[in-house]
Legacy VTK file of the C-alpha trace (Angstrom):
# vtk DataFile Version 3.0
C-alpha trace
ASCII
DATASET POLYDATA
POINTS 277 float
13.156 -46.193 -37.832
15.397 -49.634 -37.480
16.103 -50.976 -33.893
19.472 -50.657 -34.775
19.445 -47.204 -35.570
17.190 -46.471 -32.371
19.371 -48.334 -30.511
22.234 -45.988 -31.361
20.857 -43.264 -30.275
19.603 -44.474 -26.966
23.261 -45.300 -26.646
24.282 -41.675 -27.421
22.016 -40.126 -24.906
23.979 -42.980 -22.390
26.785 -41.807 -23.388
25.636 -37.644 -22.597
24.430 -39.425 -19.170
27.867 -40.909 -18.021
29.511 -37.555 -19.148
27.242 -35.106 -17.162
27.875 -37.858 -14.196
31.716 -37.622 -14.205
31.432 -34.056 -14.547
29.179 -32.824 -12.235
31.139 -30.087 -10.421
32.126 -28.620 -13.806
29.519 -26.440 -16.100
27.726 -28.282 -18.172
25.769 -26.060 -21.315
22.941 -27.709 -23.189
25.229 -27.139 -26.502
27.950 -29.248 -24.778
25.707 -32.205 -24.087
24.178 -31.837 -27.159
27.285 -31.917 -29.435
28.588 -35.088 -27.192
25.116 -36.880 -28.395
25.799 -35.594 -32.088
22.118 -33.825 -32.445
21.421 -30.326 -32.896
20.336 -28.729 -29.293
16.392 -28.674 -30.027
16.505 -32.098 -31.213
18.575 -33.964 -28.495
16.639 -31.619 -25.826
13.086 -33.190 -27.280
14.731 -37.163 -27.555
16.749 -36.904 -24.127
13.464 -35.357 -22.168
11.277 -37.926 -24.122
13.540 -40.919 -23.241
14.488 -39.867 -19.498
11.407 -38.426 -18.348
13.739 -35.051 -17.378
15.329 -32.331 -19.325
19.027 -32.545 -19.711
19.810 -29.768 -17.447
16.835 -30.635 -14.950
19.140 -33.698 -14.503
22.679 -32.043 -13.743
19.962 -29.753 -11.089
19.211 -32.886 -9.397
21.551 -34.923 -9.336
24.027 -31.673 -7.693
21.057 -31.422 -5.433
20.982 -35.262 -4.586
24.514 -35.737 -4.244
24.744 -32.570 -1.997
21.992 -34.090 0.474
24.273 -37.536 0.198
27.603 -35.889 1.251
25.672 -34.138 4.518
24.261 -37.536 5.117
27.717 -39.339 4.779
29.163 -36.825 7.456
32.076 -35.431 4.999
33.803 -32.186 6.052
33.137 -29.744 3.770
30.956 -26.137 4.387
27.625 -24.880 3.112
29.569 -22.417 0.549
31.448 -25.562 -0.863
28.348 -27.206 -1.476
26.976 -24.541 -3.091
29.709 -23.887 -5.211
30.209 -27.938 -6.025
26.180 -27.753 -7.173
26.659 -24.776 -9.280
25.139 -22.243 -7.057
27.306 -18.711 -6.561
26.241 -18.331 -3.082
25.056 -20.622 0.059
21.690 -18.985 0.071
20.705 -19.421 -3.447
21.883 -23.170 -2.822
19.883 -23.517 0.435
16.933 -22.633 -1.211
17.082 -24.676 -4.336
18.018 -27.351 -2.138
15.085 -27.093 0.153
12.612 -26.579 -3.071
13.637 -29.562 -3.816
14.410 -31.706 -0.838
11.198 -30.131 0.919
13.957 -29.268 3.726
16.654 -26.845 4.132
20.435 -28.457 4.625
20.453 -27.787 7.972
17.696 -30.237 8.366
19.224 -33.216 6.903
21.309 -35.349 9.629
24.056 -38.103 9.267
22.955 -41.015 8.650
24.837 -44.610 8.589
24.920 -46.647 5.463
22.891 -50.048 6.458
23.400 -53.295 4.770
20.772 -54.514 2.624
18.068 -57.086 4.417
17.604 -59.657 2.875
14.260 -61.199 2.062
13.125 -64.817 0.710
10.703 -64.508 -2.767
8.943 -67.427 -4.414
8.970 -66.448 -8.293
6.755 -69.029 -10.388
5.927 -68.752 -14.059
6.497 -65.035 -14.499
6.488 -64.416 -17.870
9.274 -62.127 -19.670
9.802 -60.858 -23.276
13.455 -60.686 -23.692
16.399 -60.539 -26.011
19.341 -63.121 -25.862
22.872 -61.400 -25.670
26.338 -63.329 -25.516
29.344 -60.771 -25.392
31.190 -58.393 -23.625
29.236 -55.767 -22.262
32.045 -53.023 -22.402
31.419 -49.911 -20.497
27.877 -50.025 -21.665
24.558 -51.992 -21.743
24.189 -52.745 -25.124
21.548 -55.586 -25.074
18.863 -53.390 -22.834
19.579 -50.226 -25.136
18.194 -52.400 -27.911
14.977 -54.136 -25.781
14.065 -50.496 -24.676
14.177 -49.281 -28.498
12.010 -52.511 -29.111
9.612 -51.489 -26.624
9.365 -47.865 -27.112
8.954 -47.972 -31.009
6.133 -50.461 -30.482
4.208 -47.622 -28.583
4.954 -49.093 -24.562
4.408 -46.827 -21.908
7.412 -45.969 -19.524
5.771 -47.300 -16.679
4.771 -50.716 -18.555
8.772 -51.639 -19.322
9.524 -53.119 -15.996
13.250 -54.661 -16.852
14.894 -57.345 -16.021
18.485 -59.521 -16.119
18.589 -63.040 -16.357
22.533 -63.252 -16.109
23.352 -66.831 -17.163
26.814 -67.163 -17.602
29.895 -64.913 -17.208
31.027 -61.982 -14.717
28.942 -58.721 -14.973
31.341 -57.197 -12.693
33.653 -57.339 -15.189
33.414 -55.349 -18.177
36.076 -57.495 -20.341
34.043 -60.518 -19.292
32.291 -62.768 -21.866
28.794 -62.910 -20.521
25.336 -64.634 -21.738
22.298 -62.897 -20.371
18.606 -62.194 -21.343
17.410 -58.057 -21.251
13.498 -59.131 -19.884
10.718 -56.971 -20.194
7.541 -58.781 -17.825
4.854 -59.739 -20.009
1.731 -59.175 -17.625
2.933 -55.224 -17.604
3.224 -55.287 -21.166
-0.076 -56.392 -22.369
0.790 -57.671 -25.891
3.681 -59.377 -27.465
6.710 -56.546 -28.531
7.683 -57.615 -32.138
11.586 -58.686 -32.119
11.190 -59.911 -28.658
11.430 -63.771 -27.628
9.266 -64.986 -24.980
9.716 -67.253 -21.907
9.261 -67.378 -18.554
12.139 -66.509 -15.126
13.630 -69.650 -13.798
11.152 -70.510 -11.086
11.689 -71.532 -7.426
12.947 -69.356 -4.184
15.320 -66.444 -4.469
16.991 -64.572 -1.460
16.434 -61.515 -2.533
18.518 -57.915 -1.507
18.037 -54.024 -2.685
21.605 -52.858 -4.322
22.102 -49.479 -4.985
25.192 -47.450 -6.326
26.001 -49.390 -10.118
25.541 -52.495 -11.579
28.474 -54.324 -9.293
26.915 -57.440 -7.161
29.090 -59.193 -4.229
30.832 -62.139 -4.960
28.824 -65.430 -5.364
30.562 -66.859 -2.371
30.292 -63.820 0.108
26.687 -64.000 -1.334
26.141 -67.765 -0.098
27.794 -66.602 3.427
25.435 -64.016 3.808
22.285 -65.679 3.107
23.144 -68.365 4.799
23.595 -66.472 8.163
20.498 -64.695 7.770
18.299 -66.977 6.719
19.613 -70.396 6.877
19.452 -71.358 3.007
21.530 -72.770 1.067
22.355 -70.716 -2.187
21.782 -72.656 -5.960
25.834 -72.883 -7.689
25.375 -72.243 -11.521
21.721 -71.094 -11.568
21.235 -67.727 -12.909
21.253 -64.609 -10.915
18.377 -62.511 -11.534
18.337 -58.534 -11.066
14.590 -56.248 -11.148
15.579 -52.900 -11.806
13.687 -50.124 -9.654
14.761 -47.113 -11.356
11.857 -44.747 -12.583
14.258 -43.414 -15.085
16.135 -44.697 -17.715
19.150 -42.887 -16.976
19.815 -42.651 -13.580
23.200 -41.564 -12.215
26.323 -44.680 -11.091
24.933 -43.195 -7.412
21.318 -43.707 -7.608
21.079 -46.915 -9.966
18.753 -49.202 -7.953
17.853 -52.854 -8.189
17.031 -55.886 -6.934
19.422 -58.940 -7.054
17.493 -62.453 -6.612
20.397 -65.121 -5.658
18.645 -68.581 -6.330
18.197 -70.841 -3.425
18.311 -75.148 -3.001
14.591 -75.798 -3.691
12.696 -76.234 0.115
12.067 -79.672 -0.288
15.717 -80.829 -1.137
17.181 -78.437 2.018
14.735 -80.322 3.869
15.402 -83.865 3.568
19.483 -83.230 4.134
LINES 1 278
277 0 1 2 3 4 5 6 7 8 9 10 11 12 13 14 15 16 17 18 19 20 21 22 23 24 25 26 27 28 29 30 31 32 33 34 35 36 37 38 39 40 41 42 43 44 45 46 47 48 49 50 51 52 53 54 55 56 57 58 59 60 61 62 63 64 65 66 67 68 69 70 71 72 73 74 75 76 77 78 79 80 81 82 83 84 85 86 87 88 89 90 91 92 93 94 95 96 97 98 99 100 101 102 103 104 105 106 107 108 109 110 111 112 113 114 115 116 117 118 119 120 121 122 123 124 125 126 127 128 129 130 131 132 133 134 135 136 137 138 139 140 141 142 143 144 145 146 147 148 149 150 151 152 153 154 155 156 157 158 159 160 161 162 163 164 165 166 167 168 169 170 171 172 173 174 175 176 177 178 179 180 181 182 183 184 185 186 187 188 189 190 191 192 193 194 195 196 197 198 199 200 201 202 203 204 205 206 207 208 209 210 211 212 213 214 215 216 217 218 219 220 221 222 223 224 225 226 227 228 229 230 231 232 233 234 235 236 237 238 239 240 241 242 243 244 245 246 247 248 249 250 251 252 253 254 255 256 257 258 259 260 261 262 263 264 265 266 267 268 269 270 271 272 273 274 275 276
């Protein structure tokens, strides 16, 4: 099969992802996805399990189930029936139980809990090897570029736990979707074990990163509210124009907007030039 064509599909299955995530308090029928990802129901069941480690309904189960446990966390008024109704249960005691199967706790368990900021952490990165595909564009409401690296990797035989990813943004605002951006989609080499046909190689800019866990979507603070921050926490001054770097944590490859985790590296002055200011 062509990358391209690979590549399309991937998409499609993105694209049955982003609908089951703005329609999560609605019924959702395997038939429904499937027509949405243009494959017969057998056939996009197999590819969507094979590519997101889940079945397609396992993942609306889930993510009701997560996003339940988030609202009691978050303090919102609303009652045990509403949640169970919102996750697709018909009564509170069929959701408490499904909810404790899966949480290992039942919702009367789980307390309020405030949302911290990210700490922030300094990281010495030095010749860390990537295989990666250039990209120069608009990303759109998608992620076109790693669609394509993952169909790379997966068609040469990589294991899902071996395609640790990577963004080396370069240029442009990926907080903006109409943005012109240039940016490599990174695999890391060392996890890889052999050179992915159709991929370039190189290295991550080296030298120290302040480094902060992001969850909830792709957005990342402003470049200057970034530099105030790490400043006043750890007294470095932040790199303008070097590329920000993001390691994505997710052990899926289609997480939900709510659960997307990464890790954004903001470069810092080298050390040795802070020090002799």
């Amino acid at each position: 099969m062509k990358i391209e064509t690979y590549a399309r599909k991937l998409n499609r299955l993105r694209q049955v992802a982003n609908h089951v995530d703005a329609h999560l308090g609605q019924p959702l029928s395997l038939d429904d996805l499937a027509q949405i990802a243009h494959l017969s129901r057998f056939h996009f069941e197999r590819v969507f399990t094979d590519y997101s480690g889940e079945t397609p309904l396992a993942r609306v189960r889930r993510l009701r189930l997560e996003l339940a446990r988030r609202r009691i966390e978050r303090g919102l008024d609303c009652s045990m029936l509403e949640l169970a109704f919102d996750s697709g249960y018909g009564s509170a005691e069929a959701f408490s139980r499904a909810f404790s199967a899966h949480h290992g706790q039942p919702p009367s368990r789980i307390h309020r809990r405030a949302q911290a900021e990210p700490a922030v952490r300094i990281e010495h990165l030095h010749d860390v090897a990537i295989q990666y595909l250039p990209f120069r564009g608009r990303l759109g409401a998608g992620i076109p570029p790693f669609d394509e690296l993952r169909a790379h990797a997966m068609l040469a035989g990589i294991a899902r736990e071996q395609r640790k990813g990577w963004c080396v943004q370069l240029a442009g605002d990926m907080n903006d979707p109409a943005s012109e951006v240039e940016l490599q989609a990174a695999l890391q080499s060392d996890l890889l074990g052999r050179a992915v046909p159709g991929l370039a190689q190189g290295y991550l800019p080296s030298g120290p990163y302040a480094v902060l866990r992001l969850q909830g979507g792709f957005a990342t603070p402003p470049r200057a509210e970034l530099a105030r921050r790490v400043a006043a926490e750890t007294g470095h001054a932040v790199l303008a124009g070097a590329p920000l770097l993001r390691r994505f944590n997710n052990s899926t490859y289609l997480p939900a907007d709510f659960e997307r985790c990464f890790d954004l590296y903001v470069p810092l002055v080298p050390w040795r030039e802070a020090a002799s200011r």
